[in-house]
Every structure is written in structure tokens, then in C-alpha cells.
N, C-alpha and C positions, 0 to 999 in steps of 0.2 A: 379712538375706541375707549368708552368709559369704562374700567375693572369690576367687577361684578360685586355689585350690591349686597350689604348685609342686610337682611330686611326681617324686618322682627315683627308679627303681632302681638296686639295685648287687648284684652277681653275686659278687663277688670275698671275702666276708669267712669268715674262717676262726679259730674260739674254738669254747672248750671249754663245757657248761653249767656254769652257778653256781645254789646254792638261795639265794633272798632269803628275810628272817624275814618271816613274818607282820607282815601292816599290821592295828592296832586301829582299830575301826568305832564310831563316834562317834554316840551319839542323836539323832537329828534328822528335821523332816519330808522325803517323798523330795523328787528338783528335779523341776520340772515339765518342764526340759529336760534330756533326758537320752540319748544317743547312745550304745549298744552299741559303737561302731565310731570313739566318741571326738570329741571336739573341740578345738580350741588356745584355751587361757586363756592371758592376758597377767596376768604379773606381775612383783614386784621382792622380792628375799628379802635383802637387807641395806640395814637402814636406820636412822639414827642418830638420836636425840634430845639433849634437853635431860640426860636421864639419864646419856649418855655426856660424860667429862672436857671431849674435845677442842672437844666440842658446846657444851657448856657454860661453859668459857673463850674461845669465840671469840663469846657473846654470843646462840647458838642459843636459843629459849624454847619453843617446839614441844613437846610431851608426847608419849608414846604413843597417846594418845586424838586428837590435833591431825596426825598422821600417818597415821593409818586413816580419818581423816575426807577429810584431802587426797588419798588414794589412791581410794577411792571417789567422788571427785567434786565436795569442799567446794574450798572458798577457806581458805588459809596465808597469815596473813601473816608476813614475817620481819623480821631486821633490816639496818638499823641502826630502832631506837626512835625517836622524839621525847621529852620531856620527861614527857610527859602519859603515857608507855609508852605508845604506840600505833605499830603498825607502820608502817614511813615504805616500806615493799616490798609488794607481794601478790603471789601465783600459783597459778595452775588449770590441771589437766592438761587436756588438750583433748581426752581421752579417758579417764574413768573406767579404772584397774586392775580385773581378774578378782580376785587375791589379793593380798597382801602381809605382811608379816613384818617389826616391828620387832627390830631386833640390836643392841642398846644393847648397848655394852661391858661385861661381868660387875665385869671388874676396877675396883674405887673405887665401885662402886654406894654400899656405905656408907660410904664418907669422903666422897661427895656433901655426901650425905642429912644429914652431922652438918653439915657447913664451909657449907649452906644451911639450917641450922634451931634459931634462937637456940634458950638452953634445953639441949640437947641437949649431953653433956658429951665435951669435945674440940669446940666451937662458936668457943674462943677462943683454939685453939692457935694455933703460929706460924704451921702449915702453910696454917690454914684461913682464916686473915685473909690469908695471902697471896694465896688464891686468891679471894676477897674484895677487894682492893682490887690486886693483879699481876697478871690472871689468865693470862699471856704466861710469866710466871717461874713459878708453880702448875703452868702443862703441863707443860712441861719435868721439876719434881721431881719432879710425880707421877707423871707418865708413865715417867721412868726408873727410878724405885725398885720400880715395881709391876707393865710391861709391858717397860723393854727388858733389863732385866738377867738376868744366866743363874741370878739365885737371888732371885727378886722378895719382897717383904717389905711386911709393913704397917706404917704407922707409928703410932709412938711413941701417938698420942689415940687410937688401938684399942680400949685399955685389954687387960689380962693376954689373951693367945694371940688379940686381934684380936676377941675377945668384943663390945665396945662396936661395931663396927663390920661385923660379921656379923648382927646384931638390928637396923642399921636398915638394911643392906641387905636384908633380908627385904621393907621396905615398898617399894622401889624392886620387887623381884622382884613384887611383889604388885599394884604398879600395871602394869607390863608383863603380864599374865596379867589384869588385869581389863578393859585397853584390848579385848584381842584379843575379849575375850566378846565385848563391846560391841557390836565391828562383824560379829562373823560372826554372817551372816545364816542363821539356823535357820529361815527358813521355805523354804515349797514354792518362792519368788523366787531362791533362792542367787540375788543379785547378788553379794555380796560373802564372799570365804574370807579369815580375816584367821590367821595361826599365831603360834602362840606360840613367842619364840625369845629367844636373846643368843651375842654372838661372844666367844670368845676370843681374848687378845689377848695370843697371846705373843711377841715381837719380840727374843730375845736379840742382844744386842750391834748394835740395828737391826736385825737379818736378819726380814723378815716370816714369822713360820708362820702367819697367824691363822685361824680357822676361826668360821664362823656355824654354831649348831646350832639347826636347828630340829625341832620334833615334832609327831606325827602327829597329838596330841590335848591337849585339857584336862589330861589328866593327865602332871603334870611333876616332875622331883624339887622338893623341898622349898627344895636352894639351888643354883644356876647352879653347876656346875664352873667356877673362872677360872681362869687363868693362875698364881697367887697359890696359890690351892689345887691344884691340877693342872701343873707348870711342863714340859710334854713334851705333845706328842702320845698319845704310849703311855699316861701317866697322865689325860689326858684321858677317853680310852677305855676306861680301867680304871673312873675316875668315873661316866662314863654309863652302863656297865656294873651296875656297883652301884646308880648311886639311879635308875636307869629302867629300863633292861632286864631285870633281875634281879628286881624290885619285885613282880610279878604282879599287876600295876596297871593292865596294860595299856599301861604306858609306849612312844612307839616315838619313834626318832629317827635324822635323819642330819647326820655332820658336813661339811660345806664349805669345801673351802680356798679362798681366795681370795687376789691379788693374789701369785702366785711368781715374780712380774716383780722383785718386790723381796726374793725371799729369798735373795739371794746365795748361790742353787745347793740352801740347805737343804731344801727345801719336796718335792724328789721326788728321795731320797736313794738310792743305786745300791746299798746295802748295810743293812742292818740297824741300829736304833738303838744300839748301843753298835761298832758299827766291825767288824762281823763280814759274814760273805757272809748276804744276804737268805736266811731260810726260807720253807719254805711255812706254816708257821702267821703269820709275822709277814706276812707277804703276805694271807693267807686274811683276817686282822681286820682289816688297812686296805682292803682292797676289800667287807668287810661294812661299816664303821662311814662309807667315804667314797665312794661310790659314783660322787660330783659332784663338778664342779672348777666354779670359778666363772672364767669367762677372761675378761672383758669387763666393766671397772665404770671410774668415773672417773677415777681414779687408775693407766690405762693398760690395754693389751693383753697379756694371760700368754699367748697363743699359740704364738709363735715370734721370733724375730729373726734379722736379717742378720749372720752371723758367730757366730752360739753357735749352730752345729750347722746353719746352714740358709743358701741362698744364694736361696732363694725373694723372687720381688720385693713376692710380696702381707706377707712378715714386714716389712714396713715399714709398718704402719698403728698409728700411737697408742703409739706406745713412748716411755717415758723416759728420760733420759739420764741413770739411775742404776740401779744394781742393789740398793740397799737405802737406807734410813731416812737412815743416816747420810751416802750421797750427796747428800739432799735439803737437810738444812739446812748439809754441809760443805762446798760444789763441787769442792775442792780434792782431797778425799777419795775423788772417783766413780773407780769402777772398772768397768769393762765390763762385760755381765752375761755370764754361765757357759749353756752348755745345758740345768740341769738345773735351770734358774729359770721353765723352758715348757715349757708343759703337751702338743706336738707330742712333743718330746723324749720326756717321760715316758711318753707312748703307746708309743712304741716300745720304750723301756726295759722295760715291762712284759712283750713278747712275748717278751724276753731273759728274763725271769724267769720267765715261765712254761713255756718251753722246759726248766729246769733244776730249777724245785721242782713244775711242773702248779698253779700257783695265779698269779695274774695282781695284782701292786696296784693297779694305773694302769689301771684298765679304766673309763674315766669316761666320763659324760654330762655336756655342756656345758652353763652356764646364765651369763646374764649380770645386773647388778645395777649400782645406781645407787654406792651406799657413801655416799648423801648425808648429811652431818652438818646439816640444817638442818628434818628431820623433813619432806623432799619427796620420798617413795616414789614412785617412776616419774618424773621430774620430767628426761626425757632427750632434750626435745625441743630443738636446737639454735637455733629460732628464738626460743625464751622462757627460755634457760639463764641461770641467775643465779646459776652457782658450786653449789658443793656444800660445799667448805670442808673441815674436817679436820686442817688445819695451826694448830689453837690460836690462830689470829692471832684479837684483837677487833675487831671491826667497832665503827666512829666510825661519827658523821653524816656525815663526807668522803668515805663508800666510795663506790667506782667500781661504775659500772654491770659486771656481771658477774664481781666479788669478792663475797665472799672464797675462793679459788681460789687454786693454784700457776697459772700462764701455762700450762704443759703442760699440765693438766688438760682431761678434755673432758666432754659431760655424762651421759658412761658407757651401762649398755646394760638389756634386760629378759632377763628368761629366760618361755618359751615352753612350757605343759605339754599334752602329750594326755592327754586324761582323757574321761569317761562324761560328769561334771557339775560343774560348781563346787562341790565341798567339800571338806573336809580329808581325809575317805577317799580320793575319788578321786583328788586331787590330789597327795596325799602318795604312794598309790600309785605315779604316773607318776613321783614324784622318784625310789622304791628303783630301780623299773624302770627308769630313764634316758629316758623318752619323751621329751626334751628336747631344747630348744635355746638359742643364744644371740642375742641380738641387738646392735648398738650403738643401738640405741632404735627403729629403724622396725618400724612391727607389721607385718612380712613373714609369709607363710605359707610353711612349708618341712613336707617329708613327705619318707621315703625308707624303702621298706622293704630285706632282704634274703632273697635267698633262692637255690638251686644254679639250681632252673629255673623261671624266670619267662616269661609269653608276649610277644614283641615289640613288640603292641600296648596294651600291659598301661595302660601312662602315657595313652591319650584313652580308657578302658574305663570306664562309670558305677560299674562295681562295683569299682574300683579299692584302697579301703580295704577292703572286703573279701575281695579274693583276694591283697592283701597282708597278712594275719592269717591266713588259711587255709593259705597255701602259703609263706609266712616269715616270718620276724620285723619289727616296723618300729625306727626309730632307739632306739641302746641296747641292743636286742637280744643273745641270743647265737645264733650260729645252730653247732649241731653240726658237725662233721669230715663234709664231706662222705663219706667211708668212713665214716661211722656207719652204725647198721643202722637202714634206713628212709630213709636219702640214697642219691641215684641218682648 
């Protein structure tokens, strides 16, 4: 029995229509539970493993299989280790996840996979014994030569154009894609939707762009577009473009920006990528390719703030006291954050653009996410938070209860999907179409449709979701000009 719905109208919204691509439909038996008229899945669509560097140097052991298991309901243990490796930590969410989606970082998949796998040639370079026996100094090189710099590069144990380390990150890609089989449930139970995904991770000069991409279906390109390979947004999208969308494979995918709390202003750009006034075609393909903003993950609030554009007393919840990466490990170096590092800003930015080209970027649907680097999908409950981690530090047997964490950190948020049923169709549906929400981790129920004329008693009405489908659109939505023909 679902808890009763907060269900909010609003009269006032005013947009243009947009066509989304087709969503590809995935074989499988139907769900037993399945609601025309939709239901709210709980879930977390960025989440970090052993696969990822920072995961991985700060002592994470967690797999993508040990991550969809803890989201569905198992016991994680983490660290710090004992002797014997045995986890000296455990935890359980106290409520099974609907979906979930591991986002191991693309970028070093294979200089992992070598600098963890004797044998394997480049296993005894400098770099990989560093992160072998430094792994604090390891983050740092690797992370800066290959995510923060404005022209990322592979190194040197590669081998010729990065060959040696494109072949074993295939295996890394492959065990990401075989976890997610695993847990998605193809029977008539859909208990659990698990997607296949990996972020991007491009941070020039520290300034955050990074994006999770996830997709619709099993079928996915061949190798993760990273940062290293793709170093822009635009050439992201060009990538995905090419080895998914274009493929006739069936490929479908959307990209997610997250955390623009720390993109020192980069992340929702007032102009066009190379410093020209925004078009409407550059507008038109980032509102196809980013439909979603992720405002709400551990690692702070991208909503709004006090003083960059907004004097509101609620833009004080969960902010940092930096504007990018390099505030974090510099203090010396923070600088206040800019307006256009939130995602409120951007909203409005967008109706300024669409005023002038008729194509809107920043028309997003909100989702929020953990960003846990410990392989604890959903793991955002504040009475049992034990860090999420992230910052490369290695966890000793001395750690503190609720390290390894910056002190700011909190234990971030879920995103919330309307859908028919638990699976990757529908599910992935309600992502293009924005049915969402965010949370900072309470499983609230939130509903709101729009429309010119709704009845006053509309909100205690039983048929409520339904004559909010019938007569407007609900969250995400667009709802036409009211002077459109067929608006009253």
C-alpha cells in the first residue's frame, strides 16, 4: 500500500512543445504490476566502484556485481579491511532500491586493469607501482593527467596511441555490462532495474563538467566515450552520436550533468561553445542529449545560492565552500561560486534563449543521486551514513566512524521516477520525458501536474492522476502557449 500522495497543481507554466527520440524496448516478460497511470520507483543513477581510480585508491573493494546486490537488498561490506581481508564495516539499506546504475568513471578503466594485473605489460611501470604501494600520490597523477587538464592524455604503459590500455579496458567495460544483466530482473517480478552506464569525467583546470551516461538498453557502444577520448561536451555528443545513436542498434541514451556547484560557472554556459552568442541548433542538441540535471548528490546542493543570483533563504541548504576541485584541496584558493554553477539560474537562462533562438537548453528534469565511491547505491540514509568518499584519501584500520568523507559532505540524495512498471523501457522512458524528481534521501512522494484549466477541487479528487494526464501534462512536461489552437 503506497502512502498518500502529495499532489500539487500549477496553472502558471508557459513552453514551447519539443519531440523526444524514441525510447528502444528491451525483450522481456511483462511486470505483473503495471499501472497505466504510473507509479514512483526509487532509485540512484550514480554510483562508484572499485573500477573507478578515486574508489580504488582510497581502499573501495566493492565491484559492480557487489553494488547491485547492496541496492537490491544484500549486505556491503567495506573498508578499512583486517589482515585476513575481511571487512571490519557492513551496511544495508533499510529499504531495498527500485533501480540503479553503476557510473564507474570511463577515464583509467584500463590503466586499472594493467597497474591491478601482474603479467599484464605496463604492470611494472612507474606509474602503476605508484598506485600500488602511494595510492594518495597515484590519484593525484592520474587524476590530473587524464581528468583535470584541458588536453587529457594517456600514459606513457599505453603502449603506441594508448592500444595496451584500450584492450584491457574493454574487460573493465565488460564486467560493468555483465553486473547490470545480472541484477535485472527479467521476470514477470521486475523487483529490480539495474542500467548500464559510466561517467564522464572531464574537470579541466578542476572546474567540474562531469556527466553520467546512461542507456536505455543492453545494447551499448563497443567502448565508453571518456574524457581522454571525447575532452568537451560537444565531442561527447558527437561520440554518443556515432557509436549509439547512429548504430541502428537500437542504442538510446541520456547524458547527466552533475555537481555544477563546482564548475566554476562552466557547466551552464550563457553562450555557445567556442565564445559565440548560443544557436538554436547548439541549444536544440543539448536539450536532446541532456534532458536531466542531477542537483542533489553528496558532494553538495547545484540548486542555488545565497549571493550568485539568488537572495532566497532556502539556497542555503548543503552548499560548499568552494566553487571548484581546486577549492577543495587548496582553501587558500576558494573563490565564491558564480550564478551560472545552479541549476535555478540555468532554468531561467534557458527562457532567455529560447526567447531569441525558439529552442530552450536548460529545460531539465531534476534527479538526485548518492555519487558514492564505496559501491553503496542508495546508501543516503543519515542515521547509518558512513561517508561516501571520493577524495582518494586510503582508509587505515584508525578510520573514524563516518570517514572517509570531506566534513561538508552529506549522504546525498535519490532520484524518483513515474513510470507504468519497473524496467528499463519504462523507466528510461520517464528519464527522456523528465517524470522526475529529486530527493536528499527521504522516500517522499511528490506529484504535480500542469495545465491552463484545472478544477479547484482537482487535489482530494480519486481520479486525480487521471484528469491530470487527460487535461495537462504532469512534472517535466511541456505544456503549449496557451494561444495555441486547442488552449482556452
Amino acid at each position: 500500500m503506497l502512502p498518500p500522495v502529495i499532489r500539487l497543481v500549477s496553472v502558471s507554466l508557459v513552453f514551447a512543445l519539443i519531440v523526444l527520440p524514441p525510447v528502444a524496448l528491451a525483450a522481456r516478460e511483462p511486470c505483473e504490476l503495471n499501472d497505466p497511470l504510473r507509479l514512483p520507483w526509487f532509485g540512484d543513477l550514480h554510483v562508484h566502484t572499485a573500477l573507478s581510480l578515486d574508489a580504488a585508491t582510497q581502499g573501495t573493494r566493492g565491484r559492480p556485481v557487489d553494488a547491485y546486490n547492496f541496492a537490491s537488498g544484500g549486505t556491503l561490506g567495506i573498508q578499512p579491511y583486517d589482515a585476513s581481508g575481511n571487512p571490519m564495516r557492513e551496511v544495508t539499506l533499510e529499504r531495498p532500491l527500485d533501480f540503479a546504475a553503476v557510473t564507474d568513471h570511463a577515464e583509467l578503466f584500463g590503466e586499472l586493469r594493467i597497474c591491478e594485473t601482474p603479467g599484464m605489460a605496463g604492470h611494472d611501470s612507474f606509474v602503476c607501482r605508484l598506485f600500488r604501494y602511494w595510492p594518495r600520490a597515484a590519484y593525484y597523477l592520474m587524476n590530473n593527467k587524464a581528468m583535470a587538464s584541458e588536453s587529457p592524455e594517456r600514459f606513457g604503459f599505453c603502449g603506441e596511441n594508448g592500444d595496451d590500455c584500450r584492450r584491457a579496458m574493454l574487460s573493465s567495460w565488460s564486467e560493468v555490462q555483465a553486473a547490470a544483466e545480472q541484477y535485472y530482473d527479467r521476470s514477470s517480478a521486475c523487483s529490480f532495474t539495474s542500467f548500464v552506464g559510466y561517467e564522464w569525467t572531464g574537470s579541466p583546470n578542476g572546474r567540474n563538467l562531469h556527466r553520467n551516461i546512461i542507456f536505455g538498453s543492453s545494447e551499448v557502444p563497443v567502448e565508453p566515450a571518456s574524457y581522454v577520448d571525447a575532452p568537451s561536451p560537444r565531442r561527447l555528443w558527437d561520440a554518443l552520436e556515432r557509436d549509439c545513436l547512429n548504430t541502428g542498434e537500437g542504442c538510446s541514451v541520456v547524458s547527466i550533468p552533475h555537481n555544477s556547484n563546482l564548475s566554476g560557472g562552466l557547466m551552464f554556459p550563457t553562450g555557445g561553445p567556442d565564445g559565440e552568442a548560443m544557436t538554436a541548433d547548439y541549444a536544440r542538441r543539448r536539450a536532446d542529449f541532456e534532458p536531466l540535471v542531477e542537483m542533489m548528490q553528496h558532494k553538495g546542493d547545484s540548486e542555488c545560492r545565497i549571493g550568485a543570483g539568488e537572495a532566497d533563504e532556502y539556497c542555503g541548504f548543503e552548499k560548499l565552500p568552494y566553487d571548484d576541485f581546486i577549492g577543495n584541496t587548496f582553501p587558500w584558493l576558494r573563490r565564491e561560486a558564480g550564478p551560472m554553477s545552479f541549476v535555478r539560474n540555468a532554468l531561467l537562462h534557458g527562457l532567455v534563449v529560447e526567447d531569441s533562438t525558439g529552442q530552450n537548453p536548460y529545460r531539465f528534469g531534476l534527479i538526485g543521486g548518492t555519487d558514492t565511491h564505496l559501491a553503496a547505491a542508495g546508501a543516503a540514509e543519515e542515521t547509518s551514513f558512513l561517508g561516501h568518499g571520493g577524495a582518494g584519501k586510503p582508509a587505515g584500520s584508525d578510520l573514524a566512524p563516518g570517514l572517509p568523507d570531506n566534513i561538508e559532505n552529506n549522504p546525498g540524495g535519490l532520484v524518483v521516477l513515474w513510470a507504468e512498471e519497473n524496467s528499463r523501457p519504462a523507466l528510461f522512458a520517464a528519464l527522456r520525458r523528465r517524470e522526475t524528481y529529486a530527493t536528499s534521501g527521504p522516500r517522499m512522494l511528490l506529484r504535480l501536474f500542469a495545465a491552463w484549466e484545472l478544477a479547484d477541487d482537482m487535489c482530494e479528487a480519486k481520479n486525480f492522476a487521471r484528469e491530470g494526464y487527460s487535461s495537462g501534462v504532469p512534472m517535466g512536461g511541456v505544456r503549449e502557449s496557451k494561444n495555441a489552437p486547442g488552449n482556452k
